[in-house]
N, C-alpha and C positions, 0 to 999 in steps of 0.2 A: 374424676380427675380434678388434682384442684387447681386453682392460678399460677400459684410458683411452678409444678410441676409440667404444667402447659408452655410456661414464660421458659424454664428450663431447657426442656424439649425443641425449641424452636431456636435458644441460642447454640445448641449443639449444631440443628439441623442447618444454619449458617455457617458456621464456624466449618463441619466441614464441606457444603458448598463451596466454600470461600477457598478452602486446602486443593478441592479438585479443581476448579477454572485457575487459579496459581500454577497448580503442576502442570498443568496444561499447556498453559502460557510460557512458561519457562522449557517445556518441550521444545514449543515453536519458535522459543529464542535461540534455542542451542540447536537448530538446525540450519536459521537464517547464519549464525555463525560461521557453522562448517560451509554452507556453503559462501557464503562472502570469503572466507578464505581459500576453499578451492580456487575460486574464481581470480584471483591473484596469487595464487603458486602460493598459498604458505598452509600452516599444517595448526590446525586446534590442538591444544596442549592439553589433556586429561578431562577430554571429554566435557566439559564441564560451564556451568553459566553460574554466578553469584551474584543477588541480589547483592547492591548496594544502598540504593536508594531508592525509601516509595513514600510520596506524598502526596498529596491532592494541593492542584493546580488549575487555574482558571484556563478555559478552550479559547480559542481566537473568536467563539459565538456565543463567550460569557460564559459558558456552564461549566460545569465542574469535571474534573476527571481526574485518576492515577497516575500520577507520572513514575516510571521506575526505570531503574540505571542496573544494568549490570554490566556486572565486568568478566573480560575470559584471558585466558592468556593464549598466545602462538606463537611459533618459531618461522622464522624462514632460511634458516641453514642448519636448522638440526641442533644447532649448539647454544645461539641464543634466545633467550625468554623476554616479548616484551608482552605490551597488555593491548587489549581495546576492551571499547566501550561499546552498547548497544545502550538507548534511551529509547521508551516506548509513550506513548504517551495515550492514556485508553487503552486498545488494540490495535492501533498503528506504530510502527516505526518512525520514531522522527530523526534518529541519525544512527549512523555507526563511524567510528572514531578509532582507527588505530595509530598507536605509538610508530615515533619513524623509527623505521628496521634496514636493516639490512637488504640489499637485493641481491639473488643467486646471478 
C-alpha cells in the first residue's frame, strides 16, 4: 500500500466519522426541539433542524470548540409560521431562542 493511498484512506475514514457524529447530533437537536415545544403547547413544523451556522469558538477555559446554530420553524395556532434557534456549543446546549408568537 503506498502513502497517498494510506493518506487517502484515512481522509475518507474522517470525513465519514465526521457525517455520522453530525447526524447524530442533529438527531439529538431535533428532539430537544420537539420537545422544548411540547413543553409550551406549540407544534415543530416539518419535522425538521437546519444547520445554519458552525464554527470554531474559544470555551470559557480557553480551548477550542464547535459552535453551531440551527434553525426550526413551529406554529402555535396552526396557522402561523415563526422560527427558533437552538445554538450548541461542543455537545452542550447553550440557548434555544424562539421568535415571539402567538399564544392559544
Amino acid at each position: 500500500m503506498s502513502l497517498r493511498s494510506i493518506f487517502v484512506t484515512v481522509i475518507i475514514f474522517c470525513a465519514a466519522l465526521y457525517w455520522l457524529r453530525a447526524r447524530e447530533l442533529k438527531d439529538h437537536i431535533l428532539k430537544y426541539a420537539a420537545k422544548h415545544c411540547d413543553e409550551l403547547s406549540l407544534k415543530l413544523l416539518d419535522e425538521s433542524v437546519v444547520l445554519k451556522e458552525f464554527k470554531p469558538a474559544r470555551t470559557t477555559k480557553g480551548g477550542l470548540a464547535i459552535k453551531r446554530r440551527y434553525e426550526f420553524d413551529f406554529t402555535s395556532t396552526g396557522e402561523d409560521r415563526y422560527q427558533g434557534e437552538i445554538v450548541i456549543f461542543g455537545r452542550h446546549i447553550e440557548h434555544i431562542k424562539l421568535d415571539t408568537h402567538r399564544v392559544q
